[in-house]
N, C-alpha and C positions, 0 to 999 in steps of 0.2 A: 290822594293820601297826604295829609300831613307830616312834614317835615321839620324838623329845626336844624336851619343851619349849622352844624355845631362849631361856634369858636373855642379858640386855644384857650381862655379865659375859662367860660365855663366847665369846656372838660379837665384842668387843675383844680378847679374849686371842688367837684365833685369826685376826683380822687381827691382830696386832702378829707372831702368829710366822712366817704364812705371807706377807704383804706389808710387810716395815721400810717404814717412811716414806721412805727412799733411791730403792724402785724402785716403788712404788704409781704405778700409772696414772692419766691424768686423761683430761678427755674434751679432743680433739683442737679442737675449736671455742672461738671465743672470740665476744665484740661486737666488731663493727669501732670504729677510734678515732672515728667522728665519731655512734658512736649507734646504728646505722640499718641496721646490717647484721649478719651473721654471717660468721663468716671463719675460715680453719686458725690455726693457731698462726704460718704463716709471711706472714699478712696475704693469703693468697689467697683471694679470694669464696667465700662456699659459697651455692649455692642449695638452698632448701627446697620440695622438690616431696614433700609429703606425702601418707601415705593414712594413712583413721583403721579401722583395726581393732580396735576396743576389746576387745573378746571374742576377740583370739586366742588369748591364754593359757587361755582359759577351756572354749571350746567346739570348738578344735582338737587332732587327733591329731598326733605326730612328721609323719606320712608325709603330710597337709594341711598340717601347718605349711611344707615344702617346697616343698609343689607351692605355695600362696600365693606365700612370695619369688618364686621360679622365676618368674612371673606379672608378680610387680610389680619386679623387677630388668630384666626384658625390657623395659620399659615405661619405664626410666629414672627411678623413685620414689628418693629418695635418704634418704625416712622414713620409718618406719612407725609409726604412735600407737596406742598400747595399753595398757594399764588393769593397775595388778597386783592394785587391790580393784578390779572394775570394776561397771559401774551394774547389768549384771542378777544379776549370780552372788554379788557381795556377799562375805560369808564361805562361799559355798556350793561346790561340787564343780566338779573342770573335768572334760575329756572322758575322765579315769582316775581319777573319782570321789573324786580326794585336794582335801583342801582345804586353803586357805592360813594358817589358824588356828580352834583350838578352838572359842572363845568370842566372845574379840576377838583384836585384835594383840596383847595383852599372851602370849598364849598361841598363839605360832606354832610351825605342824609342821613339822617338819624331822626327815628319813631318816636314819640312818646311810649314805654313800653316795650313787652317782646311778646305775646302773646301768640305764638303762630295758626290758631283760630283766625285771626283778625289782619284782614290785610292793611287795615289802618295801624298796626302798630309793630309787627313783624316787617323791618328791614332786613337789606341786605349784610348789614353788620353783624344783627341777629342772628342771620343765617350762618354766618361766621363761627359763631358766637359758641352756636348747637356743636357745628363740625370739631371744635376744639374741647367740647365737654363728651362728645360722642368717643373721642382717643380715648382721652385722660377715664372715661368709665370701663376701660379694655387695659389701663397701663400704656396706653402708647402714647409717644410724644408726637406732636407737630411738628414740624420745620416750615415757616410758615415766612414765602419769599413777600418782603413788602410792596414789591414793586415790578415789572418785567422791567429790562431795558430798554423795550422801544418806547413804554408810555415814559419815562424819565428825560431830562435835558437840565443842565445848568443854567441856559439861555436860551430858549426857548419857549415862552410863557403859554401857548397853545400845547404844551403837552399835559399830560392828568397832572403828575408831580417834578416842578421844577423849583428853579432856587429859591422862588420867596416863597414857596408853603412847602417845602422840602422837610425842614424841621416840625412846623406844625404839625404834617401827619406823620412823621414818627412819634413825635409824643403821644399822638392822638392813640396809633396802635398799642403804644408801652403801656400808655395809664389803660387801654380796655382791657389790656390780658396781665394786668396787674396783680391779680390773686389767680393766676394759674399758675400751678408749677412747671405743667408741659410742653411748655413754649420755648424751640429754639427759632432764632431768627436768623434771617441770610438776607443778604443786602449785593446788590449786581445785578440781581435781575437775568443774568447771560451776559456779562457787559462784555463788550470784546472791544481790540483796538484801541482807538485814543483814548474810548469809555476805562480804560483800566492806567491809561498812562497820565493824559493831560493834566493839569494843575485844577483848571475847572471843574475836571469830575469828581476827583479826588475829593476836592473839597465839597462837590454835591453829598457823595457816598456818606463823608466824615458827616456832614450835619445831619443824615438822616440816622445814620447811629444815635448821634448824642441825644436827637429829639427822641426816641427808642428809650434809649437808656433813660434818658430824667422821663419820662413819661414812667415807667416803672419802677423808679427807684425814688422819685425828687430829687435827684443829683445825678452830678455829671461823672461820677465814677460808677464804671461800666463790670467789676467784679462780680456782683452778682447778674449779671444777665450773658449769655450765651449768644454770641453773635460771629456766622462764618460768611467769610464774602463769597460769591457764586460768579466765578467767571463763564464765558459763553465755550463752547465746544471747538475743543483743540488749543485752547487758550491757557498760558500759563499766568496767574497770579505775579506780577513785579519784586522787586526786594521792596521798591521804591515806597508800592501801596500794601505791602504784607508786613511794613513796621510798623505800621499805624498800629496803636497797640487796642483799640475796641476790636482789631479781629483774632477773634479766636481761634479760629483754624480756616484754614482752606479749602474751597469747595468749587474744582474744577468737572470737565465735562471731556471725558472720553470720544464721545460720539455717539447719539441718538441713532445715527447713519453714517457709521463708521463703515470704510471696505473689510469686507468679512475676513479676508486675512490679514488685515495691517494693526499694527504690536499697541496702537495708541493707547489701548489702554491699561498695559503695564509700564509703557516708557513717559507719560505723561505724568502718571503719577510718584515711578520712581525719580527724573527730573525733580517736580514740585516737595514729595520727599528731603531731598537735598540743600535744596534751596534755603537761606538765610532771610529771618530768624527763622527756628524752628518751631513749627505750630503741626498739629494734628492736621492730617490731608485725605479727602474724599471725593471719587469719582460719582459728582450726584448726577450725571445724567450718560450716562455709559450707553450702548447698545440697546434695542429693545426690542423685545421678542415681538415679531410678527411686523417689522415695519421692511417696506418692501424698496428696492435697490436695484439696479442694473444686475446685480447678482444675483437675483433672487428675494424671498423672503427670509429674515431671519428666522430662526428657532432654535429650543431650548437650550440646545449647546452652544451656541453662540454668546447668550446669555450669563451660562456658564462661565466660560473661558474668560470673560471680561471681570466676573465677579472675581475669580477666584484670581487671576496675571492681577489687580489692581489689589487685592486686600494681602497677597503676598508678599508686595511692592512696594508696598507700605500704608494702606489707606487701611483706616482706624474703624472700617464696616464697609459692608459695601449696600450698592441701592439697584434695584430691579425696576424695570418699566416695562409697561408693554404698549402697542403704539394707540391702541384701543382707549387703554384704561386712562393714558397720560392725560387725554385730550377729555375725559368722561365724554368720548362721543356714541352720538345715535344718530340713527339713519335722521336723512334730511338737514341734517348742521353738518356744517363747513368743516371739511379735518385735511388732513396732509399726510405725508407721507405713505403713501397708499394703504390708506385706513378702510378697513371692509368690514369689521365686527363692529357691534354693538359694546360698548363697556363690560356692564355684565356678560359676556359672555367671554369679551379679552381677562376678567376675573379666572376662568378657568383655565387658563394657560399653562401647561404643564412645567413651563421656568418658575412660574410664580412658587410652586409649590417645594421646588426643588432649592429654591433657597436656603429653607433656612436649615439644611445641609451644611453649609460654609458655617453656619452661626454656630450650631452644635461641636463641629469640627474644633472650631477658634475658641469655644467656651471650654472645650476637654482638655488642653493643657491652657497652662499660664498666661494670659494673654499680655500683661502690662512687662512681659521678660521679652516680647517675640519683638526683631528688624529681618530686615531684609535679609537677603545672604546670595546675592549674586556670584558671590566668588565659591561657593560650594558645589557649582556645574562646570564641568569643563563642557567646550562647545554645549553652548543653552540654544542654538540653534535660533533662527529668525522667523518673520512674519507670524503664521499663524500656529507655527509649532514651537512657539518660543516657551523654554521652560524654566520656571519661576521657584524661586527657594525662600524660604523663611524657616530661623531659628527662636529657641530659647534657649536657655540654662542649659537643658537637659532635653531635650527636645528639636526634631525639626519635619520642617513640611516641605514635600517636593511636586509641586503640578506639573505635569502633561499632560496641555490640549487634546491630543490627538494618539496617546498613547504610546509616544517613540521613547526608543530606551534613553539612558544617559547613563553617566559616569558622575561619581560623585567624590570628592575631596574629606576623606573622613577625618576627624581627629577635631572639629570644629567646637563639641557639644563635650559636655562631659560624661564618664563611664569607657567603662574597657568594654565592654559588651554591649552594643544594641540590639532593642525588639524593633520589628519591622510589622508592618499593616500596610494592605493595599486598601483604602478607603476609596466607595465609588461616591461619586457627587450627584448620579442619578436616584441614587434610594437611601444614601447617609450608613450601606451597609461595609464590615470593616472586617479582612480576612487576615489572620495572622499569618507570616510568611517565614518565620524562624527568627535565628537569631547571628548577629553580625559584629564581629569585630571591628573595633571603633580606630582604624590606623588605615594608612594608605591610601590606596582609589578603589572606590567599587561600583560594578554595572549594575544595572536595575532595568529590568524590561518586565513593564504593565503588563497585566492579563491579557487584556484586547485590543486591539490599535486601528487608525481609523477616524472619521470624522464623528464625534460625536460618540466616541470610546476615550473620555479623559478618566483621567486618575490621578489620584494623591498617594505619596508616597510618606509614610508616616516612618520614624524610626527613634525612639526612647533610649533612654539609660534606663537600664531593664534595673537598676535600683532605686527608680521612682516610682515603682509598681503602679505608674497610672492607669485604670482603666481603658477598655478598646475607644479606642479614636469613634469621638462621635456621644459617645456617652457621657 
């Protein structure tokens, strides 16, 4: 196959001739103005109901990359998270044996061409290229990690991308996805430890943005482009490196293999929530259905409990994985965490489907009104039956894991009078339960109780006449 090099040089000249600065596309998403959300350009909410694919580009064909969307479009995903160095394949070959640079990024391949008839002219970029027009033909966005952690170093010149082509291939990324609107970016890779504190990395992180940003903009104001940093699992984001102002929000990790009763992934995000400045916060790599544990394997309700303790917590969507789908593994390649299905068929996961429950839930009242509301539980109880609140205006939302009662601090929300709904998270179905005076304390005890009998407790200002939760 034929290659060209591609330098920094040529790929500026061919963004300036094929996209003027006049008509260059930006990514359609902003921060909401109070922080805490994400929103269209026209101020309307966007919800993030992610799935993490990290190896699509990697270990997927055209004709699975398809059948995936098809899958997770039906299913109401509105992201997809994927790697373009990613943690297994590195600088190594995807499912048409092309790889995404020589040596390192300073020495990226690229075809004359994208024809995928032709293996002389269909790269790995290309491949890329398909997976990010394959969304945006469904409505969905990318989130699209530029780099994992481990192939990254400041000093280190033996890794894919370090200090002195760090910037280069961001630009290189910005200016290819320069007329897509669907492109958010995250930049960490998983970084954990020194990776999130030292002065060197910092300064790695910082120039692979700004190469990002002037790669898609021509300049180094990073406004129009969408970029969240992605610390590694259990890791919290710094003040130190969360004022850097190109990051847009925050994008911590729960636990892939989290202990099936331990709170992380409501306390990690409430923590990061808190934390100064204030930017929108998400658990992009939380729990995943079917990845296996001294405990056990996980499932659906696992799942569950993580989406819903983190998006009540404060995380601005939440994101779904399963340990199959994460990896696009099939038998014969290398996977982890004790992976036994085939991708397609981790597709079929009954979490998967059950998500976008929460999203419907979160779109039926106000979402740019709703925070936390810890102090609305007396005893919220711990580990794995810890129970999580969130309000608006006129509105609030009560989870239990595992269906135990609680008591509730009323007078938070506004109206003399509330309606009440028991919302299930298993089928998005919503049972009205009467009506409640808005003063005092009041018990609540779930239809069913148990592992894997959670419930939301929904309760209105019955003068918002909003529709049953869910609708």
């Amino acid at each position: 196959m034929k290659y060209w090099h591609f330098s920094l040089f040529a790929h500026l000249l061919l963004a300036q001739l094929f996209f003027p600065a006049s008509v260059r596309a930006i990514c359609t998403l902003k921060v909401s103005d109070d922080g805490r959300f994400l929103v269209f350009a026209d101020g309307t909410p966007f919800y993030y109901q992610g799935d993490v694919a990290w190896e699509l580009a990697t270990r997927l064909s055209r004709e699975e990359v398809v059948e995936y969307f098809n899958d997770r479009a039906s299913k109401k995903f509105s992201v997809v998270q994927l790697a373009a160095i990613s943690g297994f394949s590195g600088a190594g070959t995807n499912f048409y044996n092309h790889r995404p640079c020589n040596r390192t990024a300073a020495e990226l391949l690229v075809t004359p061409g994208n024809d995928p008839g032709s293996a002389e002219a269909y790269d790995y970029w290309d491949h890329l290229d398909f997976i990010v027009d394959q969304a945006a033909a469904r409505s969905m966005f990318v989130a699209i990690e530029a780099a994992w952690h481990t192939h990254c170093s400041p000093d280190n010149a033996t890794k894919t991308v370090h200090q002195r082509n760090v910037e280069s291939f961001g630009k290189f990324l910005g200016g290819r996805y320069i007329d897509r609107t669907n492109v958010i970016w995250m930049i960490g890779g998983g970084a954990k430890g020194s990776e999130l504190t030292q002065p060197a990395w910092k300064s790695f992180w910082k120039s692979l943005a700004r190469g990002i940003v002037f790669g898609e903009t021509g300049r180094t104001n990073h406004q129009s482009v969408l970029i969240g940093f992605h610390a590694g699992v259990g890791q919290r984001i710094p003040s130190e490196l969360g004022s850097e102002d190109w990051i847009d929000f925050y994008s911590v990790g729960s636990g892939a293999g989290q202990a099936r009763d331990a709170d992380h992934a409501w306390r990690l995000i409430a923590e990061q929530y808190l934390q100064a400045p204030i930017k929108p916060v998400l658990d992009c790599q939380p729990i995943e259905e079917d990845i296996s544990r001294a405990w056990g394997r996980s499932e659906d309700s696992d799942v569950r409990k993580a989406s819903y303790w983190g998006h009540f917590s404060g995380s601005f969507g939440h994101v779904y994985g399963h340990v199959s789908v994460s990896q696009s593994y099939k038998q014969g390649l290398s996977g982890v965490d004790g992976v036994l299905l085939d991708w397609n068929e981790g597709l079929k996961a009954s979490g998967s489907d059950q998500m976008r429950w929460l999203q419907q839930l979160s779109r039926s009242r106000p979402m740019l009104r709703r925070v936390p509301a810890p102090d609305l539980i007396f005893r919220p109880l711990q580990g794995g039956n810890r129970i999580v609140a969130a309000h608006g205006t006129d509105y609030l939302f009560v989870y239990s894991p595992h269906g135990l009662p609680f008591e509730l601090r009323m007078g938070k929300i506004s109206g003399k009078t509330l309606k009440g709904y028991w919302f299930d998270p298993r089928n998005g179905s919503a049972n009205a339960i009467g009506e409640f005076e808005n003063t005092g304390t009041l018990n609540f005890t779930p239809p069913t109780t148990g592992r894997g009998n959670d419930w939301v407790l929904v309760l209105d200002d019955i003068q918002s006449a909003y529709a049953r939760p869910g609708n």
